[in-house]
Phi, psi and omega in degrees: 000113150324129177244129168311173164232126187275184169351272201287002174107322182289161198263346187220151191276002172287286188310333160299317182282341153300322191272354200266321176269006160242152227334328187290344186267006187250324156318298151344281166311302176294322180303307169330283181310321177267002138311339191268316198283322167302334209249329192227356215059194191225114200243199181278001211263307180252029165295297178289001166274291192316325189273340175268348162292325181289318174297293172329320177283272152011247181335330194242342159231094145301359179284325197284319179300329198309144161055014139254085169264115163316334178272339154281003204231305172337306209288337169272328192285351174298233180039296171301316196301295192291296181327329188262333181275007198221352213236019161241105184351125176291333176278356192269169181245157183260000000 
C-alpha cells in the first residue's frame, strides 16, 4: 500500500506543517520583508501584510519571534530605504 503525499512531498500534513513554520522559512520570510521594505519602503498598503505576517509567525513559533519584533525592525529598514533613496543623485545615470 502506497501513502499519498501532499504538496511539498511529505506523508504527513504534521511533517508539512513543520517544514511550512520552520526556522529556515521564518528566515525567509522575515528577509523577504526586509527586502521589499529597503527596496520600496513601508507604506499604508503593506504595512498591514507585515503585521500579519508577523502575527502568524508569532501566533505558530513564538519561540522564533521572542526578541524579533518586525515591526520595530521595520522602522531601520524605512530608514535603509529613505537613506538610499536620497542618497541618489538626480544627475547621475544608470
Amino acid at each position: 500500500m502506497t501513502t499519498a503525499t501532499n504538496a511539498v512531498g511529505s506523508s504527513s500534513p504534521a511533517e508539512a506543517t513543520d517544514r511550512r513554520y520552520s526556522r529556515a522559512s521564518y528566515d525567509v520570510s522575515r528577509k523577504s520583508w526586509q527586502d521589499h521594505i529597503e527596496m520600496f519602503g513601508l507604506t499604508r498598503y503593506n504595512m498591514p501584510r507585515l503585521q500579519a505576517a508577523y502575527a502568524l509567525w508569532e501566533a505558530s513559533r513564538p519561540e522564533f519571534t521572542d526578541g524579533d519584533n518586525w515591526l520595530t525592525a521595520a522602522e531601520e529598514w524605512q530608514h535603509t530605504y529613505l537613506a538610499t533613496r536620497h542618497a541618489v543623485s538626480p544627475d547621475s545615470t544608470l
